[in-house]
N, C-alpha and C positions, 0 to 999 in steps of 0.2 A: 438309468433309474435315478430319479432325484433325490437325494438325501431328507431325510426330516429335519423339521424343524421347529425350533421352542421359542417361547419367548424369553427374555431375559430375567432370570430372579437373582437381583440381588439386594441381599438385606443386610450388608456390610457395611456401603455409602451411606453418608448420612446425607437428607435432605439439602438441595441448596438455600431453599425459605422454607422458613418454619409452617407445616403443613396446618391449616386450619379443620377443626373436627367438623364446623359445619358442613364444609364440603364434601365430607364423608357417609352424611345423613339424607337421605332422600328429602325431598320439601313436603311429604305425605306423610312421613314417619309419625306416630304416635309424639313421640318424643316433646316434638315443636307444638304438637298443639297442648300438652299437659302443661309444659312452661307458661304458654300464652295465657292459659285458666287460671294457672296458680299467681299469677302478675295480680289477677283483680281480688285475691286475697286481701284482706285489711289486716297488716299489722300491728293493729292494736290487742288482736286477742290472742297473739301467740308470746311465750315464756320468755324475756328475753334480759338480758341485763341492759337495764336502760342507763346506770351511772355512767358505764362506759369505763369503770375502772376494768384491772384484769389483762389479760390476753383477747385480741379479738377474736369474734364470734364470729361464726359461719351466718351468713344471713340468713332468715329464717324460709324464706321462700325458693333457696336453693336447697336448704334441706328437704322441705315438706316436697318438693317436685324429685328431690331424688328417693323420698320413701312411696311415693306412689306410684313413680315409674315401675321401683323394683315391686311392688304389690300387683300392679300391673301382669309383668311380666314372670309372676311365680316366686319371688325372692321374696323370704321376710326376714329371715336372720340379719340380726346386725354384720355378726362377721360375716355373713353372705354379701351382703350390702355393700359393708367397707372392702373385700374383695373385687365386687364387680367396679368399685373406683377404677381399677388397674387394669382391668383385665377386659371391660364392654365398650366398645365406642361412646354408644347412647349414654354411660353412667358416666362417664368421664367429658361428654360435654354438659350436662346439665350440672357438674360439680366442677367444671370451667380449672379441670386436672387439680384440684384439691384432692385431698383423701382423708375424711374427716375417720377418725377412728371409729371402733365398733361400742364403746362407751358414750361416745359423744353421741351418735346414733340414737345407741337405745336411750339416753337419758330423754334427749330430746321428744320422743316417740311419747315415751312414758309421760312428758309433762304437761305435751297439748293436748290435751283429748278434749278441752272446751276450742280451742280452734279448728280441730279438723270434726267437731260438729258445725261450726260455721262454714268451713268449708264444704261440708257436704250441701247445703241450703244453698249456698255460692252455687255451687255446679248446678241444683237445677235449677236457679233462678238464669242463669245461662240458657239452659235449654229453654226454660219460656220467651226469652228473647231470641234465640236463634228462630223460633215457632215450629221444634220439635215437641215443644211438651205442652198440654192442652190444661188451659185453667179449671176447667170442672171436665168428668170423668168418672169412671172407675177406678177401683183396686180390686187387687186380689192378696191374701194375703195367707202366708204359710210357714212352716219353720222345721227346722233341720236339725241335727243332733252334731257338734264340732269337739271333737277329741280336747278334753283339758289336757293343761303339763302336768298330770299327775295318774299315776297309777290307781286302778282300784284296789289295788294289793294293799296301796296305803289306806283304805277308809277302815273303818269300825265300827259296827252298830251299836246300841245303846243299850242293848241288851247283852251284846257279847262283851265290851268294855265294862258292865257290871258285873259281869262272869269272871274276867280277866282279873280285875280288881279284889276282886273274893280269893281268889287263887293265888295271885303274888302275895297277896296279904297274910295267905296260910304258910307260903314258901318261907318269906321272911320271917315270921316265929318261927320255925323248924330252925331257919343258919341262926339265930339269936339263942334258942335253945341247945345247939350243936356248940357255939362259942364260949356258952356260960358254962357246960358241962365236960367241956374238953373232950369231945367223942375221939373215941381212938382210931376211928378212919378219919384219916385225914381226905382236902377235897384232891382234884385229881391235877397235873403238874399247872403252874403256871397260873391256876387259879386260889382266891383268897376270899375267907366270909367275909369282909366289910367290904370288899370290891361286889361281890353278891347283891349283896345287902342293899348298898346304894345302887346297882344297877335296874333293882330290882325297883327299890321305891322309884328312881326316877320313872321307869315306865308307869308306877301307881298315877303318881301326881300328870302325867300328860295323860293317859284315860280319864282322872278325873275331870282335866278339861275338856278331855272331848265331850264329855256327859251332860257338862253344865254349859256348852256350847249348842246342842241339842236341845237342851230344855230353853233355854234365851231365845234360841229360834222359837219352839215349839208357842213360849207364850205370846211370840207377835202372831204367830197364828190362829192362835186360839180366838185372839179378836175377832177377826175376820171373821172366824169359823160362828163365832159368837153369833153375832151378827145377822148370817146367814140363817143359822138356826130358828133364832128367832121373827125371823120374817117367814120362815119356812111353817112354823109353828102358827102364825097369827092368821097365817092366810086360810090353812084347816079351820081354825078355831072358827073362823068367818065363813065358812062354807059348812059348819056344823049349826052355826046358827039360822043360815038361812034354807037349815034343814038338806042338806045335800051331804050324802055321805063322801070324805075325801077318798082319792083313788090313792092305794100301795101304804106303806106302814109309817107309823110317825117319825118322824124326824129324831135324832138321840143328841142331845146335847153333846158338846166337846168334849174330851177326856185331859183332865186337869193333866195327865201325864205324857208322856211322848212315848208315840206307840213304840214295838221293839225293836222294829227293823230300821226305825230312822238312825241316817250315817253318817259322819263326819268323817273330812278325809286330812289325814297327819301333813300333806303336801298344800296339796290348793283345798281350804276347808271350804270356802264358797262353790264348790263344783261339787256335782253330785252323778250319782251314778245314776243311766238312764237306759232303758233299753232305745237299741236303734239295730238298722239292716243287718247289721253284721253282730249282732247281739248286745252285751249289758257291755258298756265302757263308760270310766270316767269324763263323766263332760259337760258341756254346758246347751241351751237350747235358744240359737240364734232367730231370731223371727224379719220379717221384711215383707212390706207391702209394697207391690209391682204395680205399676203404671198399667192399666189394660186399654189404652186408645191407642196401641200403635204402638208406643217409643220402648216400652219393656225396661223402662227406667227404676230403679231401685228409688219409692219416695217416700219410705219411713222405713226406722231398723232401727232394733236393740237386742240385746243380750238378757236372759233371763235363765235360774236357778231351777225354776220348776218343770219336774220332769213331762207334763203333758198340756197342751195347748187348751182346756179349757176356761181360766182366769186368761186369756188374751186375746180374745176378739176385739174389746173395747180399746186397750194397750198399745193395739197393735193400729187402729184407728187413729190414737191421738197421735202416733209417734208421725200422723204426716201435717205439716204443715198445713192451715187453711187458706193461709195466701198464697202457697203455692198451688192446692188443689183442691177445689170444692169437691167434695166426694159423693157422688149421688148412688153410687151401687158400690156395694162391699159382698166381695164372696170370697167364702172360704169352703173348708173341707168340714164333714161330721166331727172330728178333734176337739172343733172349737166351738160347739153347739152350746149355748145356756141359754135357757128361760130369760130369763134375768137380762143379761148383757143385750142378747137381740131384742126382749124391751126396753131397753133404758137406753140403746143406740137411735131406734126409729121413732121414740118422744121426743127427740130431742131435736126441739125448731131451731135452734141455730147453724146446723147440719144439715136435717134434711134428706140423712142418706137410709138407703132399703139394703134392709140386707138380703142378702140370699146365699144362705149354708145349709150344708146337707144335714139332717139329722138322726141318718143309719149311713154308714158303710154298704157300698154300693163294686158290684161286681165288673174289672174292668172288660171291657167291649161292649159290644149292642146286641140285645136279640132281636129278633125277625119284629116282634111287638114294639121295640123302641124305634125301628126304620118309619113305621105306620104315620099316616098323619095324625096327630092330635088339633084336638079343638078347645083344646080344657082352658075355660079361665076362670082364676082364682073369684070365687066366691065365698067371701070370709063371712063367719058367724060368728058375734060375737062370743057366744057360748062356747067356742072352740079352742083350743089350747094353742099358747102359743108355736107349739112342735106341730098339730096338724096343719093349723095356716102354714107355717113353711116348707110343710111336705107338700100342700095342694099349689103353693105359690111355685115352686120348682119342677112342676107340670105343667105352668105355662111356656105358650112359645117364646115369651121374654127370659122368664125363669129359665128355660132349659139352653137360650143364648149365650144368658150371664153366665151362669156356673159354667160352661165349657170353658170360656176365656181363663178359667184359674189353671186348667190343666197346662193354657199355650203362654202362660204368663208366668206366674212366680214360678213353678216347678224347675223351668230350664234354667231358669236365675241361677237356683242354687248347686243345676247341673255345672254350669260354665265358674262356677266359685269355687268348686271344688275338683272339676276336669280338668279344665282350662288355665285357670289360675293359680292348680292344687295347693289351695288352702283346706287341709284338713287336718289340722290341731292348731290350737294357739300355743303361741309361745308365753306367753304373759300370764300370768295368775292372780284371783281375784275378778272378782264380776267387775267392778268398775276399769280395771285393766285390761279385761276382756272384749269390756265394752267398746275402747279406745283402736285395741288392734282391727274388731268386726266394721267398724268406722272407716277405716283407710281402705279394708277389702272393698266395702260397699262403693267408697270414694273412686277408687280405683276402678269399679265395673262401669260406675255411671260416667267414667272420663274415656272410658274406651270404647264402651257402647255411644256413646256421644261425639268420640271422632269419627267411630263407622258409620254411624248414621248421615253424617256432613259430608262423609265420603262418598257413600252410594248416590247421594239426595244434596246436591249443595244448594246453601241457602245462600241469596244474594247478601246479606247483611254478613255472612261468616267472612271475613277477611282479616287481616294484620288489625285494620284501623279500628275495628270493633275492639278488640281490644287495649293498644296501646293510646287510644283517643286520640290518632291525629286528623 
């Protein structure tokens, strides 16, 4: 009987030539083609010290290629990041065995967020040139709820911080009165009235900013709100002149004050509490409009404060490029239904685009009635609201084409953002910060959905020389 037999491992010899990483990396690998994208970067929009005094810099397009790899790949910690220097093949040839610290990292991250918006427009002006991505189209657009760095334990409402404030304020005369009078209980070991005292009013003075943080918000809303009001108000008044009684009750002007339940949070004051799947959490509400011809490309996104998608149907339109993609159909979900917005989108001639959103909550599956043939086409009156035209428009055979595509479009987007990529919290605080990490995510999905796409479907024009220009 033959003996078994191994191969040899030994990790004691060192190399005769110094082993190259590329030969380590498939010629398929994500890796190579995120570098080749990040090459047609323009360094003009990223942070850099141009004197040239100092210690040198990392260049900026080995950085920006090793933060989207690891976004890519699941990683968004700095120290995660500066870890995988050491320890990933992939992260150690696109940092060519540097190992930029976890400082340098995050500062970096922190301070382009106007380049990796150009970056994003990069990648899919790419894709219009490879002719994955189609110049006019649809979207679909939708949005998700992403765990802020901050607790809701830490927020406060403006009613209970007024409560809070009443209280500390009656605690503190009590130790002042205790102090002046020499009460003969003393307090209990270890503690002192003036350490009290002043612990006490510092909590006064941070509620009181929470308060007056609340109201500064409350009055840029008020505008708005204003606003609305009064268009709300002129439109009845015009339909009582020409004798038509309005439908539902009048409109109520805004309330000079901030209602009681509005919150500030002591951590990330820009995040707010919002209900999502898994209940109420500190967070913010990421929005993205998908590509629906096919490519499933992420080609507008921002980050927004407000806890429900109806101020962003129009928002969330402008956030795409028109050179990149003429947009002829926009659908969404009931979320993002207004009057308002779906008129002042389909007036608008230099666009052009129809929308079609749901205007009820709709039960998921089909009944035996939804399998039937329809014949229904939209027969608009003018007399008719704008909520019935796109309840009768979403019963046509167009209508009921478009709105599917939202279900097979943005949904999975935010499925594989949050599965695949598990990005579900930010690390960064502040909307504008927020703004900057959901940018790399997004960056990140359209460089990887963009090399699978090349992969499945190669295009003759995708090679080396497309991008290095030879």
């Amino acid at each position: 009987m033959m003996a078994t037999r191994f191969k040899t491992i030994d990790r004691a010899s060192p190399y005769l030539m110094p082993p190259s990483l590329q030969d380590w990396i498939p010629e398929d690998h994500i890796v190579h083609f995120i570098l080749d994208a990040v090459n047609l970067f323009q360094l003009d929009s990223f942070h850099i010290n141009r004197r040239g005094s100092g210690s040198e810099q990392y260049p900026p397009h080995m950085m920006c290629s090793l933060l989207i790899y690891c976004y890519a790949t699941g990683r968004f910690s700095s120290r995660e990041i500066e870890s995988a220097t050491y320890s990933d093949v992939a992260v150690r040839f696109i940092a060519a065995n540097l190992h930029p610290d976890h400082d340098t990292i995050c500062k970096f991250r922190r301070d382009n967020g106007v380049a990796f918006k150009k970056a994003f427009v990069s990648v899919l002006e790419l894709a219009s040139e490879l002719g994955a991505l189609k110049k006019v189209g649809g979207i679909s657009v939708d949005g998700t709820k992403i765990k802020a760095n901050a607790s809701k334990h830490s927020a406060v409402s403006y009613e209970k911080a007024g409560d809070l404030i009443e209280r500390l304020a009656g605690e503190v005369e009590q130790l002042m009165s205790k102090a002046e009078n020499a009460d003969a209980k003393p307090l209990e070991d270890g503690l002192s009235i003036p350490d009290e005292i002043t612990h006490r009013n510092g909590r006064i003075d941070k509620l009181k900013q929470a308060r007056q943080i609340i109201e500064e918000r409350h009055a840029e809303e008020i505008k708005a709100k204003q606003q609305e009001y009064e268009e709300k108000k002129a439109k009845r008044d015009q339909q009582r002149q020409q004798g038509k009684k309005p439908k539902g009750k009048d409109p109520q002007p805004p309330s000079s004050m901030p209602p009681d339940k509005a919150q500030v949070n002591f951590t990330d004051e820009e995040s707010r509490i919002m209900k999502s799947s898994s209940g109420f959490e500190q967070s913010y509400n990421v929005q993205a409009a998908v590509d629906t011809e096919g490519s499933m490309l992420i080609l507008g996104t921002y980050v927004t404060n407000e806890g429900n998608d109806k101020q962003q149907l129009k928002p969330a339109l402008e956030s795409v490029d028109p050179e990149l993609r003429n947009v002829t159909e926009l659908m969404a979900d009931s979320g993002y239904f207004s009057e308002q917005a779906v008129e002042e989108i389909q007036q608008d001639t230099s666009r052009n685009t129809e929308v079609y959103c749901a205007v009820e909550r709709t039960p998921h599956g089909r009944t035996v009635k939804d399998l039937e043939q329809k014949d229904c086409e939209s027969q608009d009156d003018e007399k008719m609201s704008t909520k019935d035209k796109m309840k009768l428009k979403l019963k046509t055979k167009k209508g009921r084409e478009c709105y599917k595509l939202r279900k097979q479009t943005v949904e999975p987007v935010f499925g594989i953002a949050k599965s695949v990529l598990r990005f579900r919290q930010f690390l960064l605080r502040g909307l504008d910060k927020v703004n900057i990490e959901w940018d790399l995510v997004a960056l990140a999905y359209n460089l990887k959905r963009l090399h699978k796409m090349t992969l499945d479907n190669p295009v003759p024009s995708f090679d080396k020389k497309f991008f290095i220009g030879a």
